[in-house]
ZAVEX-515420 format. One record per residue (C-alpha): residue number from 1; x, y, z. Coordinates in Angstrom, 1 decimal, always signed. Layout:
BEGIN
num = NUM&px = X&py = Y&pz = Z
...
//
This chain:
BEGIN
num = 1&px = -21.2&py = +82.0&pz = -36.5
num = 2&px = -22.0&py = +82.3&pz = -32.9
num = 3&px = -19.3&py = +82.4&pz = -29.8
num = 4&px = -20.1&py = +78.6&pz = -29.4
num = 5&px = -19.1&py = +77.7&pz = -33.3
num = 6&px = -15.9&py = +79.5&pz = -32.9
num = 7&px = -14.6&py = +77.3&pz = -29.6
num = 8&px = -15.4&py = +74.1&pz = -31.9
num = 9&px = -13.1&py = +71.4&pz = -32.5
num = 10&px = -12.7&py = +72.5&pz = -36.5
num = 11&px = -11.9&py = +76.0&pz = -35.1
num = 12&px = -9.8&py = +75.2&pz = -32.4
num = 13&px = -7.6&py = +72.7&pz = -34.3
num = 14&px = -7.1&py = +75.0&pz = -37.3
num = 15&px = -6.2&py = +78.0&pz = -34.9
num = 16&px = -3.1&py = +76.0&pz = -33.0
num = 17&px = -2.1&py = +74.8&pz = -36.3
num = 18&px = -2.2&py = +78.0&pz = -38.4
num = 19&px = -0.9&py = +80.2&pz = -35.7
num = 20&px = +1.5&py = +77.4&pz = -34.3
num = 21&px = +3.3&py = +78.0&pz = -37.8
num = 22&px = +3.2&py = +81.8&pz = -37.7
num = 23&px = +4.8&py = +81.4&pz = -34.5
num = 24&px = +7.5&py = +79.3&pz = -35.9
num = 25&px = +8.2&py = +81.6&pz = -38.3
num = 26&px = +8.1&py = +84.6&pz = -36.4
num = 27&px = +10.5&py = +83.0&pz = -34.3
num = 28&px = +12.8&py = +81.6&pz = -36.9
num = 29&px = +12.9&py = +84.8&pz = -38.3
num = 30&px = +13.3&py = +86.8&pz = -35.7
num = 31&px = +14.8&py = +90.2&pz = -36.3
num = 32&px = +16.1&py = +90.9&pz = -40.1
num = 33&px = +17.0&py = +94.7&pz = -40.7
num = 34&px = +17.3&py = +93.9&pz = -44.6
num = 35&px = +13.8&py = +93.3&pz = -45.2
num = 36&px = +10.4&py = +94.1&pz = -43.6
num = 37&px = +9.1&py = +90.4&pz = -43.5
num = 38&px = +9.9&py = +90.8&pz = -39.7
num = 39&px = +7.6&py = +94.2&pz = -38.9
num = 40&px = +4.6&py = +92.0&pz = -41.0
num = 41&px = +4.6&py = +88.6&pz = -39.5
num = 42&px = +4.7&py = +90.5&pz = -36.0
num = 43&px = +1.8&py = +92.9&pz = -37.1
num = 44&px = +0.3&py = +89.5&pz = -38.4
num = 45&px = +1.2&py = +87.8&pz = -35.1
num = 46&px = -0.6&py = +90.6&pz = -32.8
num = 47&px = -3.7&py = +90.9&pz = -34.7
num = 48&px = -3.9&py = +86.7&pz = -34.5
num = 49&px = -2.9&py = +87.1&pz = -30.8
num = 50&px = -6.2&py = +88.2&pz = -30.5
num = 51&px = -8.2&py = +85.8&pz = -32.7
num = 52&px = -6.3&py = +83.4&pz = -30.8
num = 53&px = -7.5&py = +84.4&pz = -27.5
num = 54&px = -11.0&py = +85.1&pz = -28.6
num = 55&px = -10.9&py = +81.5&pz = -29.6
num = 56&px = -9.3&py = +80.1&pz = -26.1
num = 57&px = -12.0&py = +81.9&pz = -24.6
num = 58&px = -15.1&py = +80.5&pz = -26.5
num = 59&px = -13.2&py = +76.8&pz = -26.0
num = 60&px = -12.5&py = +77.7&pz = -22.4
num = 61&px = -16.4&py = +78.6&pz = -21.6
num = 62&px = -19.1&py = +78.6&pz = -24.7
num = 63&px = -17.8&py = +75.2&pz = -26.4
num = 64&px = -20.0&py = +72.2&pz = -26.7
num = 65&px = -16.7&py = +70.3&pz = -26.2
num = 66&px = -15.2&py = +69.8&pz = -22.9
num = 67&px = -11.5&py = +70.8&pz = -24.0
num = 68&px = -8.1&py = +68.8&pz = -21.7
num = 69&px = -6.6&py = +71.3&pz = -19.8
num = 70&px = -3.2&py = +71.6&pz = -22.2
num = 71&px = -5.3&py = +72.9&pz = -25.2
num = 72&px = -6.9&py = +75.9&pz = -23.2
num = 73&px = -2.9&py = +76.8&pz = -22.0
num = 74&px = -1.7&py = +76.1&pz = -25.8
num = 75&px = -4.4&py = +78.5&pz = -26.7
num = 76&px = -3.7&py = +80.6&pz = -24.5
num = 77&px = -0.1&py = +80.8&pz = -24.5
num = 78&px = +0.3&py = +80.8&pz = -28.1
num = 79&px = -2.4&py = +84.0&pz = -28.0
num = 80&px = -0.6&py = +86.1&pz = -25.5
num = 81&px = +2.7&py = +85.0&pz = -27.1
num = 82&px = +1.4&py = +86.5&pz = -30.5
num = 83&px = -0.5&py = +89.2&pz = -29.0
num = 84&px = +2.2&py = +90.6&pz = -26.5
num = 85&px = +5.5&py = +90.9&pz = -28.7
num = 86&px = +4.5&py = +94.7&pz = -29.9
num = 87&px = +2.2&py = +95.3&pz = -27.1
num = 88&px = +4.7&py = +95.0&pz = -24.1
num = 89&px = +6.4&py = +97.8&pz = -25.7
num = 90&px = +3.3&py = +100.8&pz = -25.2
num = 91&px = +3.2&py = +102.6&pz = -22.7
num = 92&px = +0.2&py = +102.0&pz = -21.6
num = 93&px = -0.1&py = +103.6&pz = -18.2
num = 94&px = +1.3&py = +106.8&pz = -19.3
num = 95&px = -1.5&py = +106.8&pz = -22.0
num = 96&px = -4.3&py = +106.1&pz = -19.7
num = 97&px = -2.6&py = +108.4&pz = -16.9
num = 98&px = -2.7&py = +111.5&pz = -19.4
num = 99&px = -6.1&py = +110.5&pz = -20.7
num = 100&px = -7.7&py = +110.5&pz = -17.1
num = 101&px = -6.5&py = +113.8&pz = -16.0
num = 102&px = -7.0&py = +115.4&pz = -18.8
num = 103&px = -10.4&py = +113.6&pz = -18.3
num = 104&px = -10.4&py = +114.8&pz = -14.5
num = 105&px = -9.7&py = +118.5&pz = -15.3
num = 106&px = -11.9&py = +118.9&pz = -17.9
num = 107&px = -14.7&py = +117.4&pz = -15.7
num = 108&px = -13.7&py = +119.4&pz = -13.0
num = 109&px = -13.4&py = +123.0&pz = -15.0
num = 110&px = -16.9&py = +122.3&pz = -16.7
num = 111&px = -18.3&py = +122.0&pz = -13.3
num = 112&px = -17.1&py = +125.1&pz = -12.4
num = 113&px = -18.1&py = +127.2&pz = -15.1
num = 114&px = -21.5&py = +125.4&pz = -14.6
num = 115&px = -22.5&py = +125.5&pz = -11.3
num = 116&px = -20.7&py = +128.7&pz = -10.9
num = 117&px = -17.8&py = +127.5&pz = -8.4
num = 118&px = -15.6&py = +129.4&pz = -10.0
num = 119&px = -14.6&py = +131.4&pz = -6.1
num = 120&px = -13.8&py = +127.5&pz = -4.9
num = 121&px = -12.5&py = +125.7&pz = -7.9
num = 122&px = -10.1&py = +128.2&pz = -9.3
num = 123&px = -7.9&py = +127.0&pz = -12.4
num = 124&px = -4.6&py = +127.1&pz = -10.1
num = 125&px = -7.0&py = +123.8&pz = -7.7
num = 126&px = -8.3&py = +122.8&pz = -11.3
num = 127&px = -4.7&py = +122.1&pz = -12.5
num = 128&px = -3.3&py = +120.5&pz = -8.8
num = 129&px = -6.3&py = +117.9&pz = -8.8
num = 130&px = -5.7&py = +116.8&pz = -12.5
num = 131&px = -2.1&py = +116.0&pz = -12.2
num = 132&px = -2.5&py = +114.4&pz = -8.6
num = 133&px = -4.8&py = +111.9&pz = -10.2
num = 134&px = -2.8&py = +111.8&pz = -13.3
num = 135&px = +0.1&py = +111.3&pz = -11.2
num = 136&px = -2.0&py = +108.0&pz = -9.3
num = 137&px = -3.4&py = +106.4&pz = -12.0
num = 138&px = +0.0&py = +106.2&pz = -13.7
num = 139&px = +1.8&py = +104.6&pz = -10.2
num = 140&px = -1.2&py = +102.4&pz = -10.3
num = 141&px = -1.0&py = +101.3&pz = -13.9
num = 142&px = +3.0&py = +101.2&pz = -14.0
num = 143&px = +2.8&py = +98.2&pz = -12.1
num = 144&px = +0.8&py = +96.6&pz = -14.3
num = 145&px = +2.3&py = +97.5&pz = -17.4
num = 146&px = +5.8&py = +96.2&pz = -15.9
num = 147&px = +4.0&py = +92.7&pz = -15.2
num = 148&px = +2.6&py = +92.7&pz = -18.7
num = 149&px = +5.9&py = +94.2&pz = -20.2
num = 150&px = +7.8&py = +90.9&pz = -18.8
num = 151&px = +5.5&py = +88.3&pz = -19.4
num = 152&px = +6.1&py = +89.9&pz = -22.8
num = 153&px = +9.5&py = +89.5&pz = -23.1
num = 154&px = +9.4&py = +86.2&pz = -21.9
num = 155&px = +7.2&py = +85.0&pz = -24.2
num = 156&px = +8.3&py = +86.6&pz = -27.3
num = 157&px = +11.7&py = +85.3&pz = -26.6
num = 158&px = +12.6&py = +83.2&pz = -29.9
num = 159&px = +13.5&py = +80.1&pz = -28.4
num = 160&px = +10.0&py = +80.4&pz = -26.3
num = 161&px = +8.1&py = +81.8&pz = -29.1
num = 162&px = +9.1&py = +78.1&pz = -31.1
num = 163&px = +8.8&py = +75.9&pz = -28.4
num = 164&px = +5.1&py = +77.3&pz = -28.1
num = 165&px = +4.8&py = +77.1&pz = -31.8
num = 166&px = +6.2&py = +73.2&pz = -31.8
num = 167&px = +3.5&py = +72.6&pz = -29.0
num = 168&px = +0.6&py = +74.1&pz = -30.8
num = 169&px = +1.2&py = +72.5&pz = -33.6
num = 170&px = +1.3&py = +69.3&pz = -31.7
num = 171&px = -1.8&py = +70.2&pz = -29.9
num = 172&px = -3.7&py = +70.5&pz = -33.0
num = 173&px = -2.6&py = +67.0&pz = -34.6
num = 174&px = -3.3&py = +65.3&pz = -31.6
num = 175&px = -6.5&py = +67.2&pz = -31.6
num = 176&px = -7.1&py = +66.0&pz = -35.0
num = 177&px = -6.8&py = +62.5&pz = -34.1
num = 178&px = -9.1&py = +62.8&pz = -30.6
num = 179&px = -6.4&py = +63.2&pz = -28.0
num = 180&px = -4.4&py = +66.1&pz = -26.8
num = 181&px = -0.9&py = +66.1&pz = -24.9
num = 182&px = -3.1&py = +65.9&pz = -21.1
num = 183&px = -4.6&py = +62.7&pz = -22.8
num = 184&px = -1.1&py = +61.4&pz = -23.3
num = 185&px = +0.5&py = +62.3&pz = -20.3
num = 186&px = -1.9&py = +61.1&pz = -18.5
//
């Protein structure tokens, strides 16, 4: 199947509809500390987060079908909704910001030790640089990860999470009868 095939209607329909009900449940759900059923439909949820927005995507740009405007921010929504109730919660910029200047002084000592700099880029300047940039890229990131950590929480707020579920699902029937809720509103 190429990118166009998965933006088609069939695809696209199925998605919001299959994913609209994992929503639902996820949401109904919610939190249960007696069994596991919780942990699987959100481990579920985030990998189908991703299918989801794959899909949105290929309707958004490769599709042979012009798509209304609400099924690309069903898609969309119901994707990021999935994909960001486990995500929001990873550090990310900590992980990159450790990753980088380990990156940064590893580059930095190999350069020395290879070009024979070793008089100008002692380990003392070696270990300054690496944790400057370390310390940058995480300020930089953190931002970022607190703008992705609240859209998160917004949208995998239960009440939210089922409204976006009741909407994709009624996305995808109106789909399946050629119309969508931009066609009805007007």
């Amino acid at each position: 199947m190429d990118v166009a095939g998965i933006g088609s209607s069939e695809v696209v329909e199925t998605t919001l509809a299959v994913f609209g009900l994992l929503a639902l449940a996820i949401a109904v759900i919610g939190r249960n500390n007696e069994t596991y059923l919780d942990e699987v439909l959100i481990a579920i949820g985030t990998i189908a987060g991703i299918f989801v927005l794959v899909v949105g995507v290929a309707a958004s740009f490769w599709a042979d079908i012009d798509y209304d405007i609400s099924t690309k921010v069903v898609l969309f929504l119901l994707g990021f909704g999935l994909f960001l109730k486990i995500v929001h919660e990873i550090k990310w910029a900590s992980i990159f910001a450790l990753l980088i200047g380990a990156g940064v002084g590893y580059a930095l000592f190999w350069a020395s030790e290879t070009f024979d700099l070793t008089e100008y880029i002692t380990t003392t300047v070696v270990i300054i640089v690496a944790l400057v940039i370390m310390l940058l890229v995480y300020l930089a990131l953190k931002f970022f990860e607190d703008l992705i950590s609240i859209a998160g929480h917004m949208l995998s707020f239960r009440p939210i999470m089922f409204i976006i579920g009741l909407v994709a699902i009624a996305e995808a029937v109106l789909l399946f009868t050629d119309s969508s809720i931009s066609a009805l509103l007007g």
